[in-house]
N, C-alpha and C positions, 0 to 999 in steps of 0.2 A: 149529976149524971146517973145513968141506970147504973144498976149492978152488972150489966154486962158490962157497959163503955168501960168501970174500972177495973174489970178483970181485961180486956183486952187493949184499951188506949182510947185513944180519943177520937177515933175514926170509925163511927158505926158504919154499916152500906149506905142509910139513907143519908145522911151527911156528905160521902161523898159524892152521893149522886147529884146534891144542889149544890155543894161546891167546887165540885173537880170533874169529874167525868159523863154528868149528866146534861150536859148544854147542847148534846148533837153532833156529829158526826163532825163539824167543821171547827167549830168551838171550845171544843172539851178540850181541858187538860189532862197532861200524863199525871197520873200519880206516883209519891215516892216509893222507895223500895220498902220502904217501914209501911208508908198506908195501902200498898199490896199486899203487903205477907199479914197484916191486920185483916186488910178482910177478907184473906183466905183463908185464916183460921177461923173468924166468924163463921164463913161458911162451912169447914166441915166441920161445926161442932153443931149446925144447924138450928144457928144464933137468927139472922134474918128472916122475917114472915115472907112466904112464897113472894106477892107481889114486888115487895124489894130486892129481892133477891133474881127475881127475871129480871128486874129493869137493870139490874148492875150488871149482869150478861149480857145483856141487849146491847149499854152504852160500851161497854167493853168492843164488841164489837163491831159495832160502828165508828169506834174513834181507832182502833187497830190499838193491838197491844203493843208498848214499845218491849227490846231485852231486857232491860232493866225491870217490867211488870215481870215478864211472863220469867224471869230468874228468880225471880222473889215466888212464883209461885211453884216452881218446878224445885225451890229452897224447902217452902213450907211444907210442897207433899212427900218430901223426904223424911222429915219427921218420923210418917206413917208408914213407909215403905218398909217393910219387910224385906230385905237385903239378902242373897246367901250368892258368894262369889265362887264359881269354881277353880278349881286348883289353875286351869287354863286362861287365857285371856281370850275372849271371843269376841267375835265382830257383831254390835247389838242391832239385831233390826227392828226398829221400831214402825211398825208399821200404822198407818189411821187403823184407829182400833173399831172403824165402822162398817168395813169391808168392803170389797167387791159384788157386784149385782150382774156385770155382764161379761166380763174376759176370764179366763183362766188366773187362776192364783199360783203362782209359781214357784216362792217364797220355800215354801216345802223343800220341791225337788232340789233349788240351787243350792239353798243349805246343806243337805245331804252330800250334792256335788262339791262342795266349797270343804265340807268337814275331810268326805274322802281323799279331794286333794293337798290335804294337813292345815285346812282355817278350820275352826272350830266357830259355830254361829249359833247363836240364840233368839230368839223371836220372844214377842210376849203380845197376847189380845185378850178383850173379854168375851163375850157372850150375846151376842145383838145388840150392841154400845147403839146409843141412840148419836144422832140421827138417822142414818141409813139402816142400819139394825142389818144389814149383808153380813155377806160369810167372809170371815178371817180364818187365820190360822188355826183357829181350834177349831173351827170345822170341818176343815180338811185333814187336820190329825183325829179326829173324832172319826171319821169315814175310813181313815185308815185304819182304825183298829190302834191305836198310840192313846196310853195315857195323860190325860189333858187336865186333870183336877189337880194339880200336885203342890204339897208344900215347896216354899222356896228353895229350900235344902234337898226334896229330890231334885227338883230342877237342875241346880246345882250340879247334884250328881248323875243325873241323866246326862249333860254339858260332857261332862269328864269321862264315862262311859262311851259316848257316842260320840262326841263331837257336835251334836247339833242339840240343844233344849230349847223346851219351850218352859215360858214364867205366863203362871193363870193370875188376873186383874185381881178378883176375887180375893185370892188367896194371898198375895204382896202387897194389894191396896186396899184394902178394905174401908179404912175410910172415901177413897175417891169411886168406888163400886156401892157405899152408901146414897149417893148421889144422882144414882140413873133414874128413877121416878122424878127427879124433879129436874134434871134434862132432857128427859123424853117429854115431860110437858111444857118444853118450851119449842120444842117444833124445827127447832133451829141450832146447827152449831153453836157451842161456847168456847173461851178459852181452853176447858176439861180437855178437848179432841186435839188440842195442839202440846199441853205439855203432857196429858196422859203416854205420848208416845217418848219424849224422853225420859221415863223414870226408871231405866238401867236398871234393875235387879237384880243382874249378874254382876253389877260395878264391873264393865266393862271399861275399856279405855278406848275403843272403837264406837262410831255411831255411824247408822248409814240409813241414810231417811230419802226419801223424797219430796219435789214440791212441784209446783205450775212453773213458777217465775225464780229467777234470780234471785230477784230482790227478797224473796221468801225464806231462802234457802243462806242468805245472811243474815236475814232476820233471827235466825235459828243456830248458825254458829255463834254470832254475837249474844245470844241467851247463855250458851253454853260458857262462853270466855264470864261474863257478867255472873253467873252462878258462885257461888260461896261453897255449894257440895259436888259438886260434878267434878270427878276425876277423868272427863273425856279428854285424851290428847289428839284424838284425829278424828277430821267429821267428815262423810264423800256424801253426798246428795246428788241424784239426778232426775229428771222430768220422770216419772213414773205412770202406768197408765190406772185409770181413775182413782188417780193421787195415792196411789199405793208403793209399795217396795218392788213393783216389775216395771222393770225399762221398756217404755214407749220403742214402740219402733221407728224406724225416720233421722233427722237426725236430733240428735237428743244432746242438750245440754249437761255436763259434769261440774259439780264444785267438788274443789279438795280442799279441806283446811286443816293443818297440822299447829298446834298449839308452839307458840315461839316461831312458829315459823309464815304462817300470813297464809291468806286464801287464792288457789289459783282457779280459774275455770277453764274448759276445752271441750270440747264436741267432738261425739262418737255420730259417726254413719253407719248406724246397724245394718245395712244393708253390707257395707265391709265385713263385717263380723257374721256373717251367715242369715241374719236377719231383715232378709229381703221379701219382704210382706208388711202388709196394713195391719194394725193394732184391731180393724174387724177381724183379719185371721186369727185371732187369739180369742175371739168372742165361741162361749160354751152357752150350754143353756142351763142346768144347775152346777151353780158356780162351785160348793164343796164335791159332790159326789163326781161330779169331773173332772175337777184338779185331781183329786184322791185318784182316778184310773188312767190318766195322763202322767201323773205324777208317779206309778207302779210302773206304767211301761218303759217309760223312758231309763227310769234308774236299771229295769231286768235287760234294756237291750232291745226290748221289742217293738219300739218306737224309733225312726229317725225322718223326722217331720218336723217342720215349722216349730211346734212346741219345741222339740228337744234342743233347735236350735237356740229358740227362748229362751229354754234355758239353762244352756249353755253359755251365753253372752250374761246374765243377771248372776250364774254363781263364777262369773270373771270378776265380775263388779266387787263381788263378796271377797275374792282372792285378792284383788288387788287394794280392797280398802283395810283388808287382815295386814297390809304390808309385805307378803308373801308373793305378790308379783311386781315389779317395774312398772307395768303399765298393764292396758287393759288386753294387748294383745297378749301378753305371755297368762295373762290370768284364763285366756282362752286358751291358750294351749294346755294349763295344766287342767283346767275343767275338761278339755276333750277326754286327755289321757287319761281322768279319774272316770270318765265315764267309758270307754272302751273298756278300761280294767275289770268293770264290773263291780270294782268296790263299793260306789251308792247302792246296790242292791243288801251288800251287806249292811252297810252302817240301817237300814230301812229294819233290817231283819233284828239288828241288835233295840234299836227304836221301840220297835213291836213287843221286842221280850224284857224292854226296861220294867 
């Protein structure tokens, strides 16, 4: 065996492309949780030549990752994770770290709204994450004038300050931010774009993600239960619009899942909730520098449109997945009331001057 295989095991990538995972979409096998977390560390130590290394992406997903892969790798990038927990427990959103291209990003405002009505939230993106290379979170705190570069530990303390931080990819993962050259040249989602969004850097105990389907969205608690490092005790997920942390209009699918306690589902009719409009009516044309002035107005007051309805209904979502509301209707009402108060304007002010 090479001198790799003995530092790492017996499962290089090409090995298990011709025995395990490389036969096609219908054929392949799952691998174990040891010949995952092998060749994930292979890969971020940038053990595999390119061509092996796409095609182990490639068959990854076309045979779909099972919980068990994708805990072993959400295991190994913990490793590298750069952690700093604030004194608060906040609700983590992990959003596709690829962005938005045509609707408003909302993620901002409801945080803001979700912190003034006493949830405290944290986001975390990188920087044109491949494939879409769209605007995230940093975008539209970059438009706003919000420090975006931050060590884990101001994050941290931005959290505890404000109630709302943001955690930079960069700066937390740097192993998995070593890696975008060589997901950008493969054209196409990897596994990277599904556990880069769980990787907590707040060691939150809340998750609140989005997906398409159901089926997805257990896919993804069931990673979390399977994890060996994840201290999450409660997951809410719902349909988001293009696949992001803002609630589709219509009616939109809910999962809950609290640890010991089993996963329920239920469906909201945003149109009950104020949100009575097409998910076109949330279509902007530059997706950062419009959220950033939708996302001012609505916090100062100056806004009461379709948006603020938005999001007003997405930081109920954020109250009620803090545990801080019963359900999704009182988490509207404490978002209404934190935004009549005026207090998002502050917490945005305090944001600015972190």
């Amino acid at each position: 065996m090479s001198q790799a295989t003995e530092r790492y095991g017996e499962w290089p990538l090409k090995r298990l492309m011709t025995e395990v995972v490389g036969s096609g979409h219908k054929s392949a096998d799952d691998m174990t949780r040891e010949q995952a977390s092998e060749a994930f560390r292979r890969i971020l130590d940038d053990e595999p030549d390119p061509t092996t290394l796409g095609a182990f992406w490639l068959a990854n997903r076309w045979k779909r990752n099972t919980p068990e892969e994708l805990a072993a790798y959400v295991d190994v990038m913990a490793e590298g994770v750069e952690a700093a927990a604030p004194d608060c427990d906040p609700v983590d959103c992990g959003a596709n770290y690829d962005g938005k291209g045509r609707t408003a990003l909302l993620g901002v405002a409801s945080g803001l709204v979700a912190a003034a009505a006493g949830t405290p939230v944290v986001t975390h993106s990188g920087d044109r994450v491949p494939t879409q290379k769209q605007d995230a979170y940093k975008h539209v705190l970059d438009e706003l004038g919000v420090r975006t570069e931050l060590s884990p530990e101001e994050s941290a303390e931005m959290t505890d300050e404000v109630g709302f931080g943001f955690y930079y990819r960069p700066e937390f993962a740097p192993d998995i931010e070593a890696l975008s050259d060589r997901r950008d040249r493969m054209g196409v989602r990897t596994f990277l774009n599904t556990v880069e969004t769980l990787a907590n850097p707040a060691e939150a105990s809340v998750h609140l993600g989005s997906f398409y389907h159901l089926p997805y969205a257990k896919r993804i608690i069931d990673t979390f239960e399977a994890s060996e490092t994840s201290d999450i005790e409660r997951v809410v997920m719902f349909q988001g619009m293009e696949g992001y942390d803002d609630v589709r209009p219509g009616s939109t699918k809910v999962a809950a899942w609290t640890r010991g306690g089993g996963l329920t589902d239920f469906e909201i009719e945003t149109p009950e909730y104020g949100m009575d409009f097409e998910s076109e009516d949330l279509r902007i044309d530059d997706v950062a520098a419009g959220s950033a002035t939708i996302t001012e107005e609505i916090l100062r007051g100056e806004r009461n449109d379709h948006f603020a309805d938005a999001v007003a209904v997405n930081a109920a979502l954020r109250i009620y997945a803090g545990g801080d509301a019963e359900d999704v209707d009182a988490g509207l009402d404490a978002a209404w009331d934190a935004i009549e108060s005026g207090r998002p304007a502050e917490r945005l002010d305090a944001l600015r001057g972190f």
